[in-house]
N, C-alpha and C positions, 0 to 999 in steps of 0.2 A: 751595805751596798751590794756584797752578794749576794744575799737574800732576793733584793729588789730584781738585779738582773736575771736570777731563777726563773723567780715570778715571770719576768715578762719573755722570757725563752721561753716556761710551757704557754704563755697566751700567745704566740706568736705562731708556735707550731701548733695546739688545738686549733688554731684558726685555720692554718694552713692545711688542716687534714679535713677538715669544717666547708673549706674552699671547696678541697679535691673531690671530697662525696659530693657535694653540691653537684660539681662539673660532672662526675660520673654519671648521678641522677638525670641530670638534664639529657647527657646524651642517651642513656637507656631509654629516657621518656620518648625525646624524637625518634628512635631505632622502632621500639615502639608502635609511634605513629605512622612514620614509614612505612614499617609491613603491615600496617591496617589499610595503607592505600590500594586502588586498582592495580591489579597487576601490570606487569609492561607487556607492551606488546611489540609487535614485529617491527612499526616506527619507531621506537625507541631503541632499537639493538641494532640496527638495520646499519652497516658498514659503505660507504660510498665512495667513491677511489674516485670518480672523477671530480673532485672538488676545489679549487685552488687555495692555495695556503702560501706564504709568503714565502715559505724555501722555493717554490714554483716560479716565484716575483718572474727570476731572469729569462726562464721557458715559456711564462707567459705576459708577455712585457706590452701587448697591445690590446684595444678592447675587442679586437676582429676577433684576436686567441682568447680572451677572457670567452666571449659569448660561444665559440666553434667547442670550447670546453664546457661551458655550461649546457650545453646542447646533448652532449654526451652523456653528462651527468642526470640530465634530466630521462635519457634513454634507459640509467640504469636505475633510474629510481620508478619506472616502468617495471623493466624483469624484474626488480627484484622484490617491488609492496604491493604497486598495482595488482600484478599479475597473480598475486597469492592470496588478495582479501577477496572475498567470498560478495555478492550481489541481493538485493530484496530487500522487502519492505523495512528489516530491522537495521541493515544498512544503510536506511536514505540521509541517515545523518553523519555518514562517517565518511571523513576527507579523502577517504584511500580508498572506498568503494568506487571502484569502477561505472561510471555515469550516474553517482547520488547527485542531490540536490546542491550538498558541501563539494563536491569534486571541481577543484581549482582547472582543471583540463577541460571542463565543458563550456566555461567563460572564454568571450575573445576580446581582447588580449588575455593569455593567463597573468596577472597583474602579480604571480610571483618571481618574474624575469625580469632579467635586464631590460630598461626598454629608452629608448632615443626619440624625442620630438626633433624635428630639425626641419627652424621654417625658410621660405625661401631665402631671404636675407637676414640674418642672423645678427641682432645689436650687440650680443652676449651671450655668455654661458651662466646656467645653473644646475650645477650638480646637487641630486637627492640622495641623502642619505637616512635612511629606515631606520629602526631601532631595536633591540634586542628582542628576536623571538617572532616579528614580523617583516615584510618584506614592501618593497616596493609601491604595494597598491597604496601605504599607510600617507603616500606624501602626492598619489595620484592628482589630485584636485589642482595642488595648487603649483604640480608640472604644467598641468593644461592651461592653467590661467595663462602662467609663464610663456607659455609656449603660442598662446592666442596677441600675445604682446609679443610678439616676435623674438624669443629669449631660446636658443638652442638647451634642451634638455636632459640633461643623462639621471635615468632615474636606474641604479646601480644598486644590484643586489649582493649582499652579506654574505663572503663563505659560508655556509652551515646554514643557511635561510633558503625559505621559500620550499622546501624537499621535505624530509620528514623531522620530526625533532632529534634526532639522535645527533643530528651535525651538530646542535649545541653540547654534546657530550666532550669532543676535542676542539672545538674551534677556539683560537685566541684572538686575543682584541690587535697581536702583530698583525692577524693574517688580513684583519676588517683593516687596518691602518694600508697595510701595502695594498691590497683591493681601492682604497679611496685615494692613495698617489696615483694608481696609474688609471683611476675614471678622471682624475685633475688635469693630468697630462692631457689625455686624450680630448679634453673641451678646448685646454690652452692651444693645442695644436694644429684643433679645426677652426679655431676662429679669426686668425692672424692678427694677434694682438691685440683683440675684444677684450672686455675684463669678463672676466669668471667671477661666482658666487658660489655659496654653499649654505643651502638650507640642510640642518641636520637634526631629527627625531628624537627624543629622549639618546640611547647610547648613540645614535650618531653624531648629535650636539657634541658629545666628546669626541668625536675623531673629527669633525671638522675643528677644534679647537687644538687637536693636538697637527694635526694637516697645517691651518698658518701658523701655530708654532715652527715647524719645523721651513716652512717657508718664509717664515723672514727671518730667520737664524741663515739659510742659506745664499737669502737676495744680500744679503750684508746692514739689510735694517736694522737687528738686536743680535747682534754677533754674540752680544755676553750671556744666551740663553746655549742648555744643553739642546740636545738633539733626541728626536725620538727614534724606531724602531729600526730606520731605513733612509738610517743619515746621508750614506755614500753616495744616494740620487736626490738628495735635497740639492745639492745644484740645480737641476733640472725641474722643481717646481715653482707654479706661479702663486704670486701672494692674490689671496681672492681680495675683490674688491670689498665683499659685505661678505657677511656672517647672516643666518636668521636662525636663531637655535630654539625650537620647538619644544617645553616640559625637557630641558637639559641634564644630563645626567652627570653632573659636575661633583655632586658629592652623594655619597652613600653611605646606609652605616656600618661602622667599621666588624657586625658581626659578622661580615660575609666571606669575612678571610675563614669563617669556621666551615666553610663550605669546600672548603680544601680538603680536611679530612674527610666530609660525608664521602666526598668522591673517590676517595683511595677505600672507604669502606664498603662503598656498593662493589667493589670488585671480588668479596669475601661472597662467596654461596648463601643462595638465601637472601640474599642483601641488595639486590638490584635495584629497589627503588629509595633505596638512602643514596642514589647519584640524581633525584628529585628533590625540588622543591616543592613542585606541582605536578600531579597526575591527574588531570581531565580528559574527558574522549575530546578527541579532536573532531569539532564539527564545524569549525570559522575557516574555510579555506584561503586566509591568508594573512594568517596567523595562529603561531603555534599558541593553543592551550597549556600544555606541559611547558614546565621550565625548570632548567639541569642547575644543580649546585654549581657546576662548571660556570657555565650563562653567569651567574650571581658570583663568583670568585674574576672572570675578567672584566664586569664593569667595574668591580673593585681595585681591580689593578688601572686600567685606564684612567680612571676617575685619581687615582692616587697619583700615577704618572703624569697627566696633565695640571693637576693640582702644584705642584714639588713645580714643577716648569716654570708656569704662572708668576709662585711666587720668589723663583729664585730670579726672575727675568727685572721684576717689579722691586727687587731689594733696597734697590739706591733710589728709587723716583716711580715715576708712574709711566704703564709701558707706550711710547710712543708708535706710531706706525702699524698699531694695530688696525686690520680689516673693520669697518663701520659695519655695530655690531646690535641687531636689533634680538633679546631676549624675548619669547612668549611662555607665560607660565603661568599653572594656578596657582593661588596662594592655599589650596590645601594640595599636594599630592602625594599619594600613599606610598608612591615609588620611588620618589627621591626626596632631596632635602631643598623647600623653595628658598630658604635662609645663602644655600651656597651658589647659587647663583651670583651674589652679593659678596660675598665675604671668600669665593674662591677666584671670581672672576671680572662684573665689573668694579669693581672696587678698586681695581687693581690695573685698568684702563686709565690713558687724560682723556681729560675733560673733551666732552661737546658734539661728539661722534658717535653715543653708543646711547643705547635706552633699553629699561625696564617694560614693557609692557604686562601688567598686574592685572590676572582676573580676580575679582575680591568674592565675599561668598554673598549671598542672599542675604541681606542683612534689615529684610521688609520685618517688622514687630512679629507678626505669627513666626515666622520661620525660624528666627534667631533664636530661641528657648532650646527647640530644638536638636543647637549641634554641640556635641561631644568637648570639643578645643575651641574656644574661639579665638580664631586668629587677627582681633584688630590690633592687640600688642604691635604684631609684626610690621602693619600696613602702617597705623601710628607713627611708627618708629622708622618708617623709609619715607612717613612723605615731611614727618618732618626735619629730619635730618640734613643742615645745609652743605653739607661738606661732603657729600656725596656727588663724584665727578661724574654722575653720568643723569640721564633725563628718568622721569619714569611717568606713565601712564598708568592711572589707576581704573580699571573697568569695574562700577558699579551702582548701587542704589542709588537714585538721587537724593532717595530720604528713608529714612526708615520707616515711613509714612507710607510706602508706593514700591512697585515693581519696577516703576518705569528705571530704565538704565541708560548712566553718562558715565562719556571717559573726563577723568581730572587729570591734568598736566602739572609736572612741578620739574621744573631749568633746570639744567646742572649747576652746584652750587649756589643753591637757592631754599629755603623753605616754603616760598610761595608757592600758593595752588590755584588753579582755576577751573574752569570745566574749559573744554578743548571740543567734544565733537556730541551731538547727542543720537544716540545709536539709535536705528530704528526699531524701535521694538522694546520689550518690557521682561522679567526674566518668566521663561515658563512656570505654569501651577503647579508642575511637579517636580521641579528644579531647584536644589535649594545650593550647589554649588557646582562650579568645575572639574573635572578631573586630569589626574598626568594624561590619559589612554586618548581625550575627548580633542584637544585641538586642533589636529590636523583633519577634521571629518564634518565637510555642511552638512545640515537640515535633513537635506536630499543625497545624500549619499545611501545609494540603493544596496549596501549591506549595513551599514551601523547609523544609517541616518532616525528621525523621526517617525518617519512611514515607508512601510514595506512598501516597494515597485510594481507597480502594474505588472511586471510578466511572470505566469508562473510557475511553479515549480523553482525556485529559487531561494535558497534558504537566507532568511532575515534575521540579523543580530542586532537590530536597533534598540528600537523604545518600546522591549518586551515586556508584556505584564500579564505573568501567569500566577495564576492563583491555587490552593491548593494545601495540606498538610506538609510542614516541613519533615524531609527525610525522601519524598517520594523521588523528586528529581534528579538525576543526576550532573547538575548544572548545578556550583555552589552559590547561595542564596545573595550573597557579596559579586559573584560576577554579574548575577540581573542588573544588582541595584548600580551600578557604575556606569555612567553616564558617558555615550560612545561617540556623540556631535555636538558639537561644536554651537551651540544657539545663536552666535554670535560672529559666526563664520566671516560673511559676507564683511562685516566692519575689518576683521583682522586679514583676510583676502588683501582689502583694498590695502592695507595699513604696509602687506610684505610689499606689493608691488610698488608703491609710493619709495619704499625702501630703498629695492633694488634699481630702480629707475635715476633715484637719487645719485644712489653710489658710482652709475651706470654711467651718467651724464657726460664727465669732465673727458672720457674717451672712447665714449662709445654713442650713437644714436641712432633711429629710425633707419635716414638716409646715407649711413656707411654703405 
C-alpha cells in the first residue's frame, strides 16, 4: 500500500511540475508575442483626468455635469494627442491625425459623444448603450429610427470610450454601471412617468442587465436578489419597460481572468504591450482597434457579476417581473458565448415576455462544406426544445436548396415551428454568416455598410476587398474578412421597434 501511494505522490507531483512548465511556456510564448507586436504609442499611454469614474458618481450626479465634463475631456484629448501627432499623406489614415480622413473631429456630429434626440412629444425613453472599445455611433441607426417614432433618445458614451485607447487601460465595468444609472435617471426624469427602455451592444447588453437587476431589487419586485455596484441609489432607479440586447456579452471565457496578470506585467520595462491584447493602427474613427487585457479582465468580471445575480434571483422559480426582453444574436460569434445567452439568462426568465431572435448561418449546399464548426447541433437543439420559457425566432435558409431567407417561430413551451415573416431579400454571394461586430449596422451605413458614400475623402470600413500578398498590409487578414452590416437590417429595425412599441403601449402613446 505504500508503495502504491509513492507511486502516485511522484505521478501527482511530475504532473504538477509538467503543469507549471507548461503555464511558464505559454506565458513566455505570449511575452513573446507581445514584444513582436507594434509598438505603443502616445494613444495608448496618453493619461486623461477629465474622465468620469464612479468615485465622481456624487460630483457628477446629472447628465448637464456628465456632458460639461466630457467636454473638458475632450479639450484635453486635443492638447494632449491631437496637438502632438504630426499631418500628411502617410497620416491620412490615423485617427489622431489632425484633419485625416479617419479623424472622428471632422464628422458632424462627432458620433463619439454623448448625444440626446428629443422629439417634440416624447412617448418614451431609450437609452443606448455601446460596447466595449466602441462608442455611441455603434447603436446610431437605430436611435434615429427610435427617435423618428417619437421615442426620446440618450445615446450615452462609456468612461474610457470614444478618446484614445488608453481609457481602456483603468476603466472598470463599476465606473460603465454608474455612467448607465445616471443616463437612466436622467430619461426617467425628463419624461414624467413615460416608460424607459434600454437597448445595449455586446458589453452594454450586460449593464443594461445588471441596470434592471439592480432596479427591481430596488422597486421591491425581487427583493431576494443581491445588489450591484451602486446599491445606495437603487431607490432611485426606474425598472425599464423592455430590454433589446444586441450580440450580448452574457458569458465569456473564463481565460480572461489571465488577463490580470498581462496587466500587472506590462507595468515591468520593456513590457508595455503585454497590457494588449491587440495592437492595430487606429484608423476606424469610432472605434478603438487596440484592446487592453484590462477591457478583456472587466467584461469578465461583469459578465460573472450579472451571471451570479441571475442565477441566485432564479434559485426557487423562474424570475418574474423581468423587463420584456427581446435577445439579437449570431449563432456563430467569436466574441462571446451564443449558448449563454440561454443558459445564463433567458432560461432563467417566466414564460411569454421575452424572445430569442437567432441569426443561423448560410446553410445553402455550396456554402455549408465550407465552415469550420457547424453550428446546427445548437439551433437543433433550441428549436426543439419544449420546455424552454421564452419564444425564439430563427433567421434563415428556407432550404438548403436556395438563398432565399425566412424567419421560423417556435411559442414558448412549445416544439412547434412554423415560418413567421418572409424577409425581403436572399443571403448575399459573399456571405456565408453573421457576425458579434455586424448587427447593429444597415446596408447603408456610410462607414461599415456595403458601399462606400458618395462624399469624398471619407474613410470606408465596409465590404473591403483588397487583394494582394499576405504580410504586406497592416490590417490583419481576419479584421477584412468579418462582416460589418447587418444584410438583414431593415427586418430586425422593424422587429426592435415592434418591440418597444409593444412594451411601450400599456403607459405610454403617441397622444400623451
Amino acid at each position: 500500500m505504500t508503495r502504491v501511494m509513492r507511486f502516485v505522490g511522484r505521478l501527482v507531483a511530475n504532473f504538477g511540475v509538467a503543469l507549471f512548465g507548461a503555464l511558464i511556456a505559454a506565458v513566455l510564448a505570449y511575452v513573446l508575442w507581445a514584444r513582436a507586436q507594434p509598438p505603443v504609442q502616445l494613444w495608448h499611454e496618453v493619461a486623461l483626468e477629465q474622465e468620469f469614474t464612479a468615485a465622481r458618481a456624487q460630483e457628477i450626479a446629472s447628465l448637464d455635469a456628465y456632458r460639461a465634463l466630457e467636454d473638458r475631456l475632450f479639450e484635453e484629448l486635443d492638447a494632449k494627442v491631437y496637438a502632438h501627432v504630426p499631418t500628411g499623406p502617410t497620416q491620412r489614415l490615423n485617427r489622431f491625425s489632425p484633419g485625416s480622413a479617419s479623424d472622428p473631429r471632422q464628422r458632424e456630429p462627432n458620433w463619439n459623444r454623448t448625444f440626446e434626440l428629443i422629439p417634440e412629444r416624447p412617448r418614451g425613453g431609450v437609452l443606448l448603450l455601446h460596447g466595449m472599445s466602441d462608442g455611441p455611433y455603434s447603436l446610431r441607426a437605430l436611435g434615429q429610427a427610435l427617435y423618428a417614432q417619437s421615442y426620446r433618445v440618450l445615446g450615452l458614451r462609456m468612461p474610457g470610450h470614444g478618446t484614445a485607447p488608453a481609457g481602456l487601460l483603468d476603466v472598470t465595468w463599476e465606473d460603465m454601471a454608474a455612467a448607465t444609472q445616471l443616463g437612466a435617471r436622467h430619461l426617467a426624469d425628463s419624461l414624467d412617468g413615460k416608460p424607459i427602455h434600454i437597448i445595449g451592444y455586446s458589453t452594454g447588453a450586460a449593464l443594461a442587465l445588471d441596470y434592471s437587476l439592480d432596479a427591481l431589487v430596488y422597486s421591491g419586485a425581487d427583493s431576494g436578489a443581491d445588489s450591484g455596484p451602486d446599491s445606495e441609489a437603487g431607490a432611485e432607479l426606474a425598472v425599464p419597460a423592455s430590454l433589446v440586447l444586441v450580440s450580448p456579452a452574457i458569458g465569456v471565457t473564463p481565460a480572461a481572468t489571465l488577463t490580470r496578470w498581462f496587466a500587472l506585467m506590462s507595468h515591468l520595462p520593456g513590457l508595455e504591450q503585454l497590457a494588449w491584447t491587440t495592437l492595430v493602427p487606429e484608423f476606424d474613427p469610432f472605434n478603438y482597434n487596440a484592446f487592453s487585457a484590462n477591457a478583456s479582465l472587466q467584461v469578465h468580471r461583469m459578465t460573472r457579476a450579472t451571471t451570479r445575480r441571475v442565477r441566485r434571483l432564479a434559485a426557487e422559480s423562474l424570475i418574474e417581473e423581468f423587463p420584456s426582453t427581446l435577445v439579437l444574436l449570431s449563432v456563430v460569434d467569436a466574441t462571446v458565448s451564443p449558448r449563454a445567452a440561454v443558459d445564463n439568462l433567458l432560461g432563467h426568465l417566466a414564460s411569454g415576455r421575452h424572445e430569442l431572435l437567432l441569426y443561423d448561418i448560410n446553410r445553402e449546399a455550396v456554402a455549408s462544406p465550407l465552415i469550420v464548426t457547424d453550428t446546427a447541433e445548437l439551433t437543433k437543439q433550441l428549436m426543439a426544445d419544449a420546455s424552454l420559457p421564452f419564444a425564439i425566432t430563427l433567421v434563415g435558409n428556407e432550404s438548403a436548396a436556395n438563398r432565399r431567407v425566412i424567419a421560423r417561430y417556435k411559442a414558448p413551451g412549445t416544439a412547434e415551428v412554423a415560418p413567421s415573416d418572409s424577409l425581403s431579400g436572399t443571403w448575399p454571394d459573399d456571405t456565408i454568416a453573421l457576425s458579434h461586430v455586424d448587427l447593429p449596422f444597415p446596408p447603408d451605413d456610410p462607414l461599415y455598410g456595403r458601399y462606400p458614400p458618395q462624399e469624398p475623402g471619407q474613410v470606408f470600413l465596409g465590404q473591403l476587398a483588397i487583394r494582394g500578398e499576405r504580410g504586406v498590409l497592416k490590417i490583419p487578414a481576419q479584421w477584412l474578412l468579418r462582416l460589418r452590416h447587418n444584410p438583414f437590417y431593415e427586418y430586425q429595425e422593424r422587429r426592435v421597434l415592434d418591440w418597444i412599441d409593444q412594451a411601450n403601449a400599456p403607459t405610454g402613446n403617441a397622444d400623451d
